[in-house]
C-alpha positions, 0 to 999 in steps of 0.5 A, a space after each residue: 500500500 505503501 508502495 502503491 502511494 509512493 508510486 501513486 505521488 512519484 507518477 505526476 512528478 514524472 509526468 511533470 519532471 517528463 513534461 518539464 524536460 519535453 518543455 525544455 527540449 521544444 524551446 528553439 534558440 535564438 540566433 545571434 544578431 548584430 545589435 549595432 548593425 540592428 541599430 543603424 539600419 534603425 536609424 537609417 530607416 528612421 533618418 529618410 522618414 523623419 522629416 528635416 525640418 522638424 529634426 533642425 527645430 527639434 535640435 534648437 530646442 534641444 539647444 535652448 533647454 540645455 541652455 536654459 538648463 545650465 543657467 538654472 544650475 548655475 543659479 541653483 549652485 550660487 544659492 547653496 542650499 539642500 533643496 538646490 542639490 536634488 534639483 541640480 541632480 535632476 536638472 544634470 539628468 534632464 540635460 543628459 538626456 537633451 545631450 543624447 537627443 542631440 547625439 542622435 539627430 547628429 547621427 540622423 543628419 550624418 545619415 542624411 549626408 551620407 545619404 545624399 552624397 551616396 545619391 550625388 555620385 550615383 546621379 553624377 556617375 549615372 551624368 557622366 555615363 549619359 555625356 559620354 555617350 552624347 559625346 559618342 553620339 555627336 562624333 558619329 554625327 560628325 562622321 555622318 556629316 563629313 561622309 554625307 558631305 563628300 557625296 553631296 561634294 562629289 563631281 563627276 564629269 559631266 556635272 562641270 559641263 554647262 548644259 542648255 536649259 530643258 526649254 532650249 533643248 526641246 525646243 531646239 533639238 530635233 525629235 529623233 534626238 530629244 525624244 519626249 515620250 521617253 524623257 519627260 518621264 526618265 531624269 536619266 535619259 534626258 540628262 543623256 539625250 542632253 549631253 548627247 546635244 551638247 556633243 553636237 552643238 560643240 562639233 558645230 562650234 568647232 567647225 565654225 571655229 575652225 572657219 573662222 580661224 581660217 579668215 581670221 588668217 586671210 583678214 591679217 594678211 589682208 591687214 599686213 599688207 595694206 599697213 605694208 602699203 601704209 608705210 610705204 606712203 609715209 616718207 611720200 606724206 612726208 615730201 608732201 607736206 614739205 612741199 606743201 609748207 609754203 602754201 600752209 605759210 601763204 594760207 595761214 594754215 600752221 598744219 606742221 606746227 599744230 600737229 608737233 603741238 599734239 606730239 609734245 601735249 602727249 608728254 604733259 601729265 594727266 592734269 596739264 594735259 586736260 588742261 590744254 584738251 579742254 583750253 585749245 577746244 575752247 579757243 576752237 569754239 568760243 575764243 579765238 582771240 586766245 593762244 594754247 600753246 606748250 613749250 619746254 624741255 621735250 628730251 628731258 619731258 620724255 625721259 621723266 615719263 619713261 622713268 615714272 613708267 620704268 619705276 611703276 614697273 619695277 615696284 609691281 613686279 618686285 618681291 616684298 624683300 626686294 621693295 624692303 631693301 629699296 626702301 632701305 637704300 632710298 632713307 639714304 638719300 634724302 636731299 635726293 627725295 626732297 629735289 624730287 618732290 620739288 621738281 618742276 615739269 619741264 614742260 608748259 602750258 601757255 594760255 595767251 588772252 588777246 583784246 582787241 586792244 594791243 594788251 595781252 595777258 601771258 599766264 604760264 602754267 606749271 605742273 609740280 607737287 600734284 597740283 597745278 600753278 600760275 608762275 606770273 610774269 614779274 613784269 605784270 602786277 602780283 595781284 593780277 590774278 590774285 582773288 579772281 574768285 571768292 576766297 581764293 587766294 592761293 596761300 596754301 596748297 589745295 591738296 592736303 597731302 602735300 603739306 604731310 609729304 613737306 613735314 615728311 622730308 623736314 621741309 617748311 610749310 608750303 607758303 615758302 615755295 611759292 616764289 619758287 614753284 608758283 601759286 596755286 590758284 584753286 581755279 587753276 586746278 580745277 581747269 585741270 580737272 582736279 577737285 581735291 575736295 570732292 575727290 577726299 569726300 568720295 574717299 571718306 564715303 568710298 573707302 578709298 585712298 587713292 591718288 587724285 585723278 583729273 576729271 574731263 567733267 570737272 575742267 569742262 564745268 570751269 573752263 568757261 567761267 575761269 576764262 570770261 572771269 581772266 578776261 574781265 579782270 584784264 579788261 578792268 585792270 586795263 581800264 584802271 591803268 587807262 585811268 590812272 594814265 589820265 588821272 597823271 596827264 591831268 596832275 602834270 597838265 595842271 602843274 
């Protein structure tokens, strides 16, 4: 029985004890995790769904309660007192915890830092993978484009041949060759139908060329022979018109004279030249009281213009190197520039004014420095021709440049010269065709800066009026002396 008890009491604690031990063997174990990687991938989660801006205001409070905080323990510790300490604790707590907050929004915002810079570089990365590729893409289009420029820049043969116009080869071709039905409708057949009609036409041209050529030929011959006969007259002309003499003499017709006239005008300069054109037409037609003649040094006339011409020559066809050295070699002679630029012409235009009276003006005309000059007679008055127009007085030179060239080479003003080269009377210049102020307005407006030429137009314009206005300062300067010869007749009588 006894037995039977202990056994009955043993059974539930070996059910129990059996239980217990089947409990402990079901529990299943835990695995090991990281805690701190457990924490930061917390915060991280925690850092991108907090909102920034409630951190930043979070962190300002946080900043003021400890502020506050540290004022207040250190008004606690001033007082001393048993109360203070326990309040010291807690506040010390209290700013404990604040530092703790302030520790993990600083980790929250390092995450976030981290977070956007890992954001950056991707981004920056994911940029430089797009540019390299734009890159790649625009050097193929660059390569397209050079390629696609080729063939558009690709001639072939035919392409340099000037083909008439399709009107002009349907119209002018026949049928057989043009054929319509077939190349209206084919580009290709017509571009061939079009060249073989080119090959036509040009086998015509040549023919004709050549036919041509051959008169062309015939007419020279033709031409030589009759310029064979030409010469062969001029020593006959010749004996003729020296045969002829006494009668030009008897007639009053100086033939030979006017004809040397002509020959030595050619050796005047541009403007002399105009000048004596245009004064011997008006003496022709308007003016036959007046004499155009030209008279100086023909040799030393000729030989100036084959220089000039020699000179012109040789500065076009000369190197850069060459005209360099020349220029070199030419500041060495100095005295040499400054005679040159001084040079008279040694020819003259002579404009003689007859009256009907026995008085007669003489008025040489000279050619110097670009610009033309009345060299008065010293037996006639110095003032004679002197402000024949308005303000013109012929003080200074009418061409700006040569007051530059006379600095340029040391030399005084121009008005120094004036005894010696003549007087540069603006009607003179422009009865030669130069207009200074027109030609230095057209530069301006132009662009230009070229050497001024005499202009037919302009000599033409002033010849007439410069004449007439000659002739009645002769006419009144003759009845002044005839009044002052009067007025001395009657001093003289009545003395």
């Amino acid at each position: 029985m006894v037995k039977d008890a202990i056994t009955d009491k043993e059974a539930p604690l070996k059910k129990r004890r059996k239980t217990t031990s089947n409990a402990s063997s079901t529990i299943t174990k835990v695995p090991a995790v990281d805690i701190y990687q457990t924490v930061i991938d917390y915060e991280e989660a925690e850092a991108s769904s907090r909102d920034p801006e409630k951190d930043k205001e979070l962190f300002r409070k946080a900043c003021d309660d400890i502020r506050t905080m540290m004022d207040e323990i250190t008004e606690l510790k001033t007082k001393r007192s048993e109360d203070s300490k326990g309040e010291i604790i807690g506040r010390r707590i209290k700013a404990s915890l604040l530092f703790v907050v302030l520790k993990k929004l600083n980790r929250l915002e390092k995450f976030r830092t981290k977070t956007s810079r890992d954001t950056m570089n991707r981004v920056k990365q994911q940029v430089d993978s797009y540019h390299l590729q734009l890159q790649n893409l625009l050097y193929e289009i660059e390569h397209l484009k050079k390629e696609v420029t080729k063939c558009l820049q690709f001639k072939s043969k035919d392409e340099e041949i000037e083909l008439v116009t399709v009107e002009e080869f349907y119209k002018e071709a026949p049928t057989t060759l043009s054929r319509p039905e077939v190349t209206q409708t084919n580009p290709h057949q017509l571009k061939l139908a079009r060249l073989e009609w080119e090959l036509e036409q040009r086998k015509q041209l040549s023919a004709l060329c050549s036919k041509l050529q051959t008169a062309k030929e015939t007419v020279g011959k033709e031409i030589q022979t009759k310029k064979e006969r030409l010469d062969n007259l001029t020593p006959r002309l010749k004996s003729i018109l020296e045969v002829t003499k006494p009668l030009q003499e008897y007639l009053g017709l100086p033939l030979d004279k006017i004809r040397k006239q002509h020959q030595v005008a050619y050796l005047l300069p541009k403007p002399l030249y105009v000048l004596y054109v245009q004064a011997d037409a008006y003496r022709e037609a308007c003016d036959t009281l007046m004499l155009v003649s030209v008279s100086g040094d023909e040799e030393e006339a000729r030989l100036l213009k084959n220089t000039k011409n020699e000179e012109k020559v040789v500065e076009e066809s000369d190197s850069d190197q060459e005209r360099h050295h020349r220029k070199l070699s030419r500041s060495d002679r100095l005295e040499e520039r400054k005679k040159r630029l001084l040079l008279r012409h040694p020819l003259t235009v002579h404009i003689t004014i007859k009256l009907k009276v026995t008085r007669q003006l003489l008025a040489p005309v000279l050619f110097t420095l670009d610009r033309l000059s009345i060299y008065r007679d010293l037996i006639a008055p110095n003032k004679l021709l002197s402000g024949l127009f308005v303000h013109d007085l012929g003080l200074d030179s009418p061409n700006v440049a040569n007051n530059y060239q006379l600095q340029h080479l040391g030399l005084n003003c121009f008005s120094s010269y004036i005894s010696e080269l003549g007087v540069p009377y603006i009607w003179v210049q422009r009865v030669a065709g130069l207009d200074f102020m027109g030609a230095r307005t057209a530069e301006i407006m132009d662009g230009k800066s070229d050497s001024v030429e005499p202009k037919t137009s302009v000599s033409q314009a002033s010849v007439e009026s410069v004449m007439r206005a000659v002739r009645q300062r002769l006419k009144a300067r003759i009845a002044l002396c005839k009044q002052v010869q009067a007025l001395g007749e009657l001093l003289l009588s009545s003395t």
